[in-house]
N, C-alpha and C positions, 0 to 999 in steps of 0.2 A: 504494500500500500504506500509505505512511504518513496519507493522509487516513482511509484508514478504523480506521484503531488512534484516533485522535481521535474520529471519530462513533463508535466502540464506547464507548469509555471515556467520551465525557460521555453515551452512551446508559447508559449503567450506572448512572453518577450519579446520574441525573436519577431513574431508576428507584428507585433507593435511595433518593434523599431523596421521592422520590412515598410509597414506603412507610413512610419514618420519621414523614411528615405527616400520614400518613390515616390509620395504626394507630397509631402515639407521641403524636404532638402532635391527636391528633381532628380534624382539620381539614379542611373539605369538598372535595372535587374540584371541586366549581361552584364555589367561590369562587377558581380559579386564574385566569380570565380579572380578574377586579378587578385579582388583582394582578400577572398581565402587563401590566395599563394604566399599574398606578403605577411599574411597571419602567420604562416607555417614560416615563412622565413624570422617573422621577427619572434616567435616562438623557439626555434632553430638557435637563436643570440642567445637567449635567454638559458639555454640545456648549456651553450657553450661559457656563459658565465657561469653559472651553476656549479658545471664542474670544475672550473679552472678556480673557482671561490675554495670548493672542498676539497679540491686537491693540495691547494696553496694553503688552507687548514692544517692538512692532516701531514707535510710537510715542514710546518714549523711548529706543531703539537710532536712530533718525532725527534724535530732537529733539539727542541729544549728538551726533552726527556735525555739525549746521548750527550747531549751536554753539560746537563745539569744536572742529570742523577737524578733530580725531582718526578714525579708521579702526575705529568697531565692529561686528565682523561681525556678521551677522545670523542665522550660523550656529548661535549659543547660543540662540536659540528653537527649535532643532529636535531638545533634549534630552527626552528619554523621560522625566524627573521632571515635565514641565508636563504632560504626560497622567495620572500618579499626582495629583499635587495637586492639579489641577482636578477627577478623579474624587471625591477627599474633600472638596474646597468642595463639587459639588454633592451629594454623600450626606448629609453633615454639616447643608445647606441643606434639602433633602427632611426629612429626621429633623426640624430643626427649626420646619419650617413643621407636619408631622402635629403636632407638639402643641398648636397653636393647636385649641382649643376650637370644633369647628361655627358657622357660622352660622342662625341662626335663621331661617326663613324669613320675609320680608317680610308677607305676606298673614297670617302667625299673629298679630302684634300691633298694636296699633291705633297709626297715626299720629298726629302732633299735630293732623292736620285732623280726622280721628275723634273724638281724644275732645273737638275743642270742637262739635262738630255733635251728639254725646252730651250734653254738659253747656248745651247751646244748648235741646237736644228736653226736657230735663228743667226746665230753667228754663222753658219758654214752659207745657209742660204741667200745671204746679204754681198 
């Protein structure tokens, strides 16, 4: 019973915010698969902060025990805040890479080999 009071309620959600997007904010139905991809990508940061958090944990939870003799559990990496703050490194991460400006594609502008083979055809031809 209780699993389906959850699928009701983010089925509601989900419905609502479908509607606040496609009549409020005009925004296309085709374009949700884009951005379930960049969920999954900015999701993807987020695994890879995660571990690089718990690894860099468990890392100098090891390094001070061989160094210091002392007894530090390893049990404080299995606090519920390194899943919050890893989430915001990688959203904060995501957020900050979309504003990097596109690149251009390679093929649209001309190489340095290009324009000396340009200025090569234009000297011989002159």
């Amino acid at each position: 019973m209780t699993e389906a009071v959850v699928v009701v309620l983010t089925g509601v959600t989900t419905g609502v915010a479908l509607g606040i997007g496609t009549r409020g904010l005009r925004l296309r139905p085709g374009d949700l698969a884009t951005a379930a991809g960049k969920l999954l990508e900015c999701l993807g940061l987020v695994l890879v902060f995660f571990t690089a958090n718990a690894a860099l944990g468990l890392v100098a939870i090891l390094g001070v025990r061989s160094l210091t003799g002392a007894f530090v559990s390893t049990y404080a990496m299995s606090d519920v805040a390194l899943v919050g703050i890893s989430f915001i490194q990688g959203l904060l991460f995501f957020c900050w890479r979309e504003t990097k400006p596109p690149r251009r594609a390679r093929g649209l502008r001309a190489g340095r080999s290009d324009r000396r083979a340009e200025s090569t055809e234009t000297r011989e031809g002159s």
